[in-house]
C-alpha positions in Angstrom: -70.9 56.2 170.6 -72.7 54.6 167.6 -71.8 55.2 163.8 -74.8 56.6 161.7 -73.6 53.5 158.9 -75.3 51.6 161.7 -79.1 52.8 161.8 -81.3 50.6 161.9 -85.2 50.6 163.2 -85.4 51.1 166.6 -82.2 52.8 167.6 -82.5 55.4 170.0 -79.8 57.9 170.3 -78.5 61.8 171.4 -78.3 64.5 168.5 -78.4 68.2 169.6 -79.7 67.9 172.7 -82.9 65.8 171.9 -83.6 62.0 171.7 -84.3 60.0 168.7 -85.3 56.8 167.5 -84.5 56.0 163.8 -88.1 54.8 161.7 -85.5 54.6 158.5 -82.4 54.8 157.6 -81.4 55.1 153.8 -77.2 54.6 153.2 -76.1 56.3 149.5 -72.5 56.8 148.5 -71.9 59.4 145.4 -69.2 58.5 142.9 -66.7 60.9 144.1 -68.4 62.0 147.2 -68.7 60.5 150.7 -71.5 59.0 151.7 -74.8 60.5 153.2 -77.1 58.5 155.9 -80.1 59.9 155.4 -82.7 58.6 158.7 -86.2 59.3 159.3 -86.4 59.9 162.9 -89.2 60.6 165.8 -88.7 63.1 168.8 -89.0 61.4 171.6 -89.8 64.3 173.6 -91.8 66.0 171.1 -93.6 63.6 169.3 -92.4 64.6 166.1 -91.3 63.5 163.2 -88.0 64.7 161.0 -85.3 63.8 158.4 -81.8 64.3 159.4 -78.9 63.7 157.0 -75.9 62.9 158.6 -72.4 62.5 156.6 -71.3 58.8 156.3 -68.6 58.0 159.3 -70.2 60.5 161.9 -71.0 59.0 165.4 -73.6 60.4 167.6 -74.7 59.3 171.3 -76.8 55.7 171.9 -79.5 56.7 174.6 -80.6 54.2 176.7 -84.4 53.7 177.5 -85.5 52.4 180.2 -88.9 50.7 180.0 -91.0 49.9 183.3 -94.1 48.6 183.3 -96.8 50.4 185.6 -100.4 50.3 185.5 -102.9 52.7 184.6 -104.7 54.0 187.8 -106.8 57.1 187.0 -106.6 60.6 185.4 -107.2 63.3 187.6 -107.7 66.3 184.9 -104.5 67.3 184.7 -102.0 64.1 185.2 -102.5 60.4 184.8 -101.0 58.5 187.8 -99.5 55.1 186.9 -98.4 52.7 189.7 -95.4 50.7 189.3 -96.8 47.3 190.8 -93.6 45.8 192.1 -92.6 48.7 193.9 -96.4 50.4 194.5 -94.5 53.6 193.2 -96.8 56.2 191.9 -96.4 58.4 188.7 -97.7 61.5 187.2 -97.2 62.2 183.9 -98.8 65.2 182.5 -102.6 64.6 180.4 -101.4 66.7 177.3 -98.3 64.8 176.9 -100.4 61.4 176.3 -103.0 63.3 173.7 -103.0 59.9 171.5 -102.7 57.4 174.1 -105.6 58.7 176.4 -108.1 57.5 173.6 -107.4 54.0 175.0 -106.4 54.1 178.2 -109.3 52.5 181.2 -108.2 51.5 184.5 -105.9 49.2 185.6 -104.3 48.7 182.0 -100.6 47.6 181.8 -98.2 50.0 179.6 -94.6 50.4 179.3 -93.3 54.1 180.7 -90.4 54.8 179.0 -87.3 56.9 180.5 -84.4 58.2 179.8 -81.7 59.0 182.1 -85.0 59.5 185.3 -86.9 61.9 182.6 -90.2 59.8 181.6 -90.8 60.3 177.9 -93.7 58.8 177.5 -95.6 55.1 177.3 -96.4 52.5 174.8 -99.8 51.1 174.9 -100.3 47.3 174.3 -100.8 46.7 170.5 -104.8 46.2 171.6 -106.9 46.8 173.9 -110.6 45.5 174.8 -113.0 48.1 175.4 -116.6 48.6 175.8 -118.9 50.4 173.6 -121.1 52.7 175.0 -122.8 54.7 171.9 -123.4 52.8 169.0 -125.9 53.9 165.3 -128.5 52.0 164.6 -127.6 49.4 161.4 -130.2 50.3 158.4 -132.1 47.9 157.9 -131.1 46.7 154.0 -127.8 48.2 154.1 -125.6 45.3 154.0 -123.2 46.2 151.8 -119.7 44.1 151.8 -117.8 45.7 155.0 -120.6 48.1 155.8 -119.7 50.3 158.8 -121.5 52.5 161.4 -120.2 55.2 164.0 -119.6 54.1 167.8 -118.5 55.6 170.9 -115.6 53.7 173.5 -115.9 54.5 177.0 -112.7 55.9 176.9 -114.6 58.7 174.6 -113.0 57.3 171.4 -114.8 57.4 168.1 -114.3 54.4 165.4 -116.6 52.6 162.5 -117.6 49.1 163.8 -119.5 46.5 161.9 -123.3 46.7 161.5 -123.7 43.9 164.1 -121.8 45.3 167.0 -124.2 46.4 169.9 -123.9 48.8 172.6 -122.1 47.3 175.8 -120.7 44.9 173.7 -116.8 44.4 174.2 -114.8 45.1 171.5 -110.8 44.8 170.5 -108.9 47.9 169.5 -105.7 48.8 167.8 -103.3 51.4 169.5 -101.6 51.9 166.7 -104.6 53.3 164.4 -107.2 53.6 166.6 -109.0 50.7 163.8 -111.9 48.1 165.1 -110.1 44.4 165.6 -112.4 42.4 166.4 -115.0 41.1 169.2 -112.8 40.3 172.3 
């Protein structure tokens, strides 16, 4: 059991049935009152994100993750398979549960699967990844405005602005996070 006077970042715990990690935690004590933890929190099941206020003493269940890291073999339409490549175990986790992390995923990529208690919950992507640009605008000729962008396609299917000098086939870094242009690999 951990007290909810503890939150902090990054603590995963049980509350009702789901699992959570805390984004924020905000402590505030009332002059008579007790006091109120009030924590930001992110489904790990679900994806989504919620407040919870909990009173100031309660305890709830840690929850243990378990990270592994597998790579990235192929998606067959419905599942992506990931290979664990200590143990060549093979994975399927269902397409719709990685909506946002598909956009980035390309063969033989590394990622952490997370689990809890055997039930895979999901997988964290490297901060960036290098991937190649297969559709990219034109730059207009003239328009070079400070920080000028243009449209381009990943080969993962991904849509970002670039700058004007980025060609097709050209290699390119890519946050996870936002999906943002990072630089030339």
């Amino acid at each position: 059991m951990i007290s909810v006077n503890d939150f902090r970042p990054g603590i995963t715990f049980e509350y009702e049935g789901n699992i959570y990690v805390v984004l924020e935690a905000q402590h505030s004590k009332s002059g008579r009152g007790q006091a109120h933890v009030k924590t930001k929190v992110k489904n790990l099941r679900t994806g989504s994100t919620t407040m919870i206020t909990f009173t100031g003493g309660d305890k709830v269940s840690k929850a243990m993750i378990d990270k592994v890291e597998m790579q990235f073999l192929y998606d067959d339409g419905s599942n992506a398979i990931f290979m664990d490549t200590v143990t060549y175990e093979q994975l399927e986790i269902p397409s719709e549960r990685l909506a946002w992390e598909k956009n980035f995923l390309k063969e033989g990529v590394m990622v952490s699967v997370s689990k809890f208690e055997g039930e895979v919950i999901g997988i964290v992507l490297p901060d960036k990844i290098d991937l190649t640009i297969v559709e990219a605008e034109a730059a207009i000729k003239g328009d070079t405005t400070s920080g000028a962008m243009k449209k381009a396609v990943l080969e993962t299917g991904w849509e970002l602005l670039v700058p004007l000098f980025i060609k097709e086939n050209e290699i390119i870094t890519v946050s996870t996070a936002d999906g943002k242009y990072s630089g030339r690999a």
